[in-house]
Each structure stands twice: as structure tokens, then as C-alpha cells.
LOTORZA-326287 format. One record per residue (C-alpha): residue in one letter; x, y, z. Coordinates in Angstrom, 1 decimal. Example, Ala and Ser with C-alpha at 12.3 -4.5 7.8 and 13.67 -1.06 7.14 Angstrom:
LOTORZA-326287
- rest / east / north / up
- A / 12.3 / -4.5 / 7.8
- S / 13.7 / -1.1 / 7.1
//
This chain:
LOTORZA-326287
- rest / east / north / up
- X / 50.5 / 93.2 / 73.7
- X / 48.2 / 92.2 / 70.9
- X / 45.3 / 94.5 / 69.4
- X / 42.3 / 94.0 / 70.7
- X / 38.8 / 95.2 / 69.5
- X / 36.8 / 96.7 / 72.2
- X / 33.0 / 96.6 / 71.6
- X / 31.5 / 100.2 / 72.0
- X / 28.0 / 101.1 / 72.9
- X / 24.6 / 100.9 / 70.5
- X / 24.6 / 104.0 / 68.7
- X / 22.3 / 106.4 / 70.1
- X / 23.2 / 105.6 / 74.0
- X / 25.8 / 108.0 / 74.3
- X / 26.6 / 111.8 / 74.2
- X / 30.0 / 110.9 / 72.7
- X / 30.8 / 110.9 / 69.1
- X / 29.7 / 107.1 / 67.8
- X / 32.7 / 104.6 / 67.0
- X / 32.5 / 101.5 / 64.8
- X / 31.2 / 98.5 / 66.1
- X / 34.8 / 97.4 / 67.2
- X / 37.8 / 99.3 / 67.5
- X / 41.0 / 99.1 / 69.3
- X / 41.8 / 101.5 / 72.5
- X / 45.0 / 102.2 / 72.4
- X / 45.2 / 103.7 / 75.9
- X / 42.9 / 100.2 / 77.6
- X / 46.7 / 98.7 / 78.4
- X / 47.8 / 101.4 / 80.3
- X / 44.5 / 102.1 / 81.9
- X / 44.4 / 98.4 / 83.4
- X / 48.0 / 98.7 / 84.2
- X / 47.4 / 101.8 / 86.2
- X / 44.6 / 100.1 / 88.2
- X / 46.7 / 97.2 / 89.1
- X / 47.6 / 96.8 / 92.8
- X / 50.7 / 94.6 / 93.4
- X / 49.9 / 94.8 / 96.7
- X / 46.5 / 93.6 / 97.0
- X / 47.3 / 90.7 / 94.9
- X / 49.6 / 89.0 / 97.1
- X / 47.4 / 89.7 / 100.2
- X / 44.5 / 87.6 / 98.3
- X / 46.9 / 85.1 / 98.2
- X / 48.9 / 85.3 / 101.5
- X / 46.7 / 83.6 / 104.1
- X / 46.4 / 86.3 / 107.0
- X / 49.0 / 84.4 / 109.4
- X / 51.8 / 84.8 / 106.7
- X / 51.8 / 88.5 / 107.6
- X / 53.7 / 88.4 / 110.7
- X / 55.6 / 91.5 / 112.3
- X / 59.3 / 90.8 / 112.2
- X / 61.3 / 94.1 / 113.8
- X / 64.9 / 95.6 / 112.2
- X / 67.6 / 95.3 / 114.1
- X / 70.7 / 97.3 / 114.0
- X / 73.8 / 95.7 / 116.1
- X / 77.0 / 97.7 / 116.5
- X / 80.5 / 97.0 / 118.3
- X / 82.2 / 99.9 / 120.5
- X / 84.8 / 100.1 / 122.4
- X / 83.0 / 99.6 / 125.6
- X / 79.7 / 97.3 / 124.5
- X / 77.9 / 95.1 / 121.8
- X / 75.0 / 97.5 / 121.2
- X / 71.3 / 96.2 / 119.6
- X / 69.2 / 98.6 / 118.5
- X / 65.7 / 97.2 / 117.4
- X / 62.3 / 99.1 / 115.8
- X / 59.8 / 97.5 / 117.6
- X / 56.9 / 100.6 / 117.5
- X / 53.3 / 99.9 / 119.3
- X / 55.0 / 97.7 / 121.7
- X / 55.2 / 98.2 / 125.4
- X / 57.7 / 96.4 / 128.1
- X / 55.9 / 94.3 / 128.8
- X / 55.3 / 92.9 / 125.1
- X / 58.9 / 92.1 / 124.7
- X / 61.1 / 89.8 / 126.5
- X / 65.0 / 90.1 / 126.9
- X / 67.2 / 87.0 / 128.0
- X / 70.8 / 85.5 / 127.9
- X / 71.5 / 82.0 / 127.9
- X / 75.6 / 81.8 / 127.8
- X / 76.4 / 84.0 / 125.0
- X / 73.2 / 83.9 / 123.4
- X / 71.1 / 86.6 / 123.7
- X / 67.3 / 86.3 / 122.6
- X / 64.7 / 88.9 / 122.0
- X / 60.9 / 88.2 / 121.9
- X / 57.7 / 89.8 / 121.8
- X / 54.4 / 90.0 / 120.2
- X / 52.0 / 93.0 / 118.9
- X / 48.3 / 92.3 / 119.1
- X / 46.1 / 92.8 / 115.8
- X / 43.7 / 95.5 / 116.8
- X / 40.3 / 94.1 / 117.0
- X / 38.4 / 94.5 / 113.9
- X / 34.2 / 95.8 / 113.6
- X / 32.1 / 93.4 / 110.9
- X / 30.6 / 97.1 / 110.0
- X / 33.8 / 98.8 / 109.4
- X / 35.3 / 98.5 / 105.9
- X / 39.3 / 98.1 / 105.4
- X / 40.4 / 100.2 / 102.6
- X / 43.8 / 98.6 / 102.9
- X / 45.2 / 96.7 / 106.1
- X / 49.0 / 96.6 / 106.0
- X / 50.1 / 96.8 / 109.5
- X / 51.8 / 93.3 / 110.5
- X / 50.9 / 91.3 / 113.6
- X / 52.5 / 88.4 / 115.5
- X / 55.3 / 87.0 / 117.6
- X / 58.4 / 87.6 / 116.8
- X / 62.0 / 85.8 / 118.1
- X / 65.6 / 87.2 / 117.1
- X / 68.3 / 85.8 / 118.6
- X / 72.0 / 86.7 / 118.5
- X / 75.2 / 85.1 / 119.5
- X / 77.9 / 87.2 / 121.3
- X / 81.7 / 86.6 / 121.1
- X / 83.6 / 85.8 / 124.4
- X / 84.5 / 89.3 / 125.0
- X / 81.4 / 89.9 / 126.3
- X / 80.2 / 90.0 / 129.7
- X / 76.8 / 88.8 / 130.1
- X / 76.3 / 89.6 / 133.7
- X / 75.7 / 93.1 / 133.4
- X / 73.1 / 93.5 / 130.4
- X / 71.0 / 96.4 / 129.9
- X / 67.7 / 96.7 / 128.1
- X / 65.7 / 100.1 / 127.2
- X / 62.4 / 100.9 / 125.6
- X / 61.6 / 104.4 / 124.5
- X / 60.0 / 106.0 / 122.0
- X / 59.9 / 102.4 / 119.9
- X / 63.0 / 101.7 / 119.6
- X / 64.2 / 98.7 / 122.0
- X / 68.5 / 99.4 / 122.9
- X / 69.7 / 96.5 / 124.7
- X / 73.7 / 97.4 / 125.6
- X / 76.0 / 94.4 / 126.3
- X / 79.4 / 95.7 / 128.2
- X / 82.7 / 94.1 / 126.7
- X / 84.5 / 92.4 / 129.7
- X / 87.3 / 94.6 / 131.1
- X / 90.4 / 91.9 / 129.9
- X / 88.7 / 92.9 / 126.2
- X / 88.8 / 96.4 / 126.2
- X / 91.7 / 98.0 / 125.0
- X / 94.0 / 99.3 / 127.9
- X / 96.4 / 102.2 / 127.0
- X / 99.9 / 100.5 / 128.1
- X / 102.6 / 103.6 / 128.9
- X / 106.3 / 103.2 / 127.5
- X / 109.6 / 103.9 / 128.9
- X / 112.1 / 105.4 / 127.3
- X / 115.7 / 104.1 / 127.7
- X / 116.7 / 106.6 / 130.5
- X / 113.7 / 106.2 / 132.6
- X / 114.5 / 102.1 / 132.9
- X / 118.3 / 102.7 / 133.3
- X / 117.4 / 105.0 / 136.6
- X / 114.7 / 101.9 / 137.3
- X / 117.5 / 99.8 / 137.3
- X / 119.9 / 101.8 / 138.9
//
């Protein structure tokens, strides 16, 4: 960063000991760094609508079920839809932007609002007839069984004496 003079005061103005004319602040870098906002920046920029909620999804395999575990906090059932369509599954919703007072003044507004759509395709194993959905506390589980011919089935062996009295 270059030197720059700053321009002080008249003499006579302040309390504080009287500076040349110009002189260079060392510390005026830092200070304007310090009062940067990244933040605020790109909201000038961003047009309101580009700030759209989009909810993490966590999606797990067991041995029983596909599991989808999404944060969807403020919403309410009947906010979010949960479908199948052959082995798609598709979650949607939307939060509402709180209405806003011309009075009231926004320090900072960073709480997303909008419709949202995640979709997710599921192998053959499952079994879409049987689909479970749950909303608690936030956090949206939707449970997809594995169809029984995918689960693992414990398969019992013989030893050589038990088939020879089979046979016998």
C-alpha cells in the first residue's frame, strides 16, 4: 500500500498535540480494513431474490432404509411437500420473509427466504410404496424402506453330516 498524507486539522481546533500540515497515518490501513464488511458488500450487490433459503441435506444408506435427513428450521408441515414419482423422490417447500415495518431499521438481515426443491434419485432396491416423512424440532427425516429381496438375509450352512442324514 502506498503512503499517503492525511490532511490534519487547522491548528488551534484541537485538544491534541498539532501535526504538520500532512503526514502519513500509519495505522489509517488497518483502521479501514477493520471497518470493512464483506458481508454487506455483496448484499448491496445481490438483488434481494438471489438470497433464497436452500436447506442441507444429509442422506444415509442402512441396512433396512435410504434415510434423508434435511434442516429445514421455521418451517411447518404444511410448508413442505414430500413426493415420489418412480424412484425419484422430491422435496419442496417455501419459508415466508417476515413482514417488514418502514419504521423499523435492519441492522443486518441475513436470514434467507424462498422456495426451495431438492430432488433425489433412489436405486432399485428401494421400495417406494411404503415412504415415511417426519417433521420435528426442524429437522425434516423422510425414511425410504429397502425392499425385502435387497436386504441381506442370513442364509444357514450345513455341515457334511447334517446333508448325508438329509440324504439318507
Amino acid at each position: 500500500m502506498a503512503n499517503l498524507p492525511v490532511k490534519r486539522s487547522t491548528p488551534g481546533t484541537s485538544m491534541l498535540p498539532q501535526l504538520p500540515e500532512w503526514t502519513f497515518d500509519p495505522f489509517q490501513p488497518m483502521r479501514e480494513l477493520f471497518r470493512w464488511d464483506p458481508f454487506t458488500e455483496m448484499t448491496r450487490t445481490l438483488p434481494r431474490t438471489a438470497m433464497t433459503f436452500v436447506p442441507a441435506f444429509e442422506v444415509k444408506e442402512t441396512k433396512e432404509a435410504f434415510v434423508f435427513k434435511g434442516d429445514v428450521p421455521g418451517l411447518a408441515d404444511k410448508d413442505v411437500d414430500v413426493s415420489m414419482a418412480g424412484n425419484r423422490l422430491t422435496i419442496t417447500g417455501k419459508r415466508e420473509a417476515e413482514h417488514q415495518e418502514t419504521g423499523d431499521n435492519y441492522y443486518t438481515y441475513e436470514r434467507s427466504y424462498g422456495s426451495f426443491n431438492r430432488s433425489f434419485t433412489l436405486p432399485d432396491t428401494a421400495d417406494t410404496s411404503d415412504v415415511h416423512a417426519e417433521l420435528k424440532d426442524g429437522v425434516l427425516t423422510v425414511t425410504v424402506p429397502k425392499a425385502e429381496e435387497a436386504q441381506p438375509k442370513k442364509i444357514a450352512i450345513k455341515s457334511s453330516t447334517e446333508r448325508a442324514k438329509g440324504h439318507a
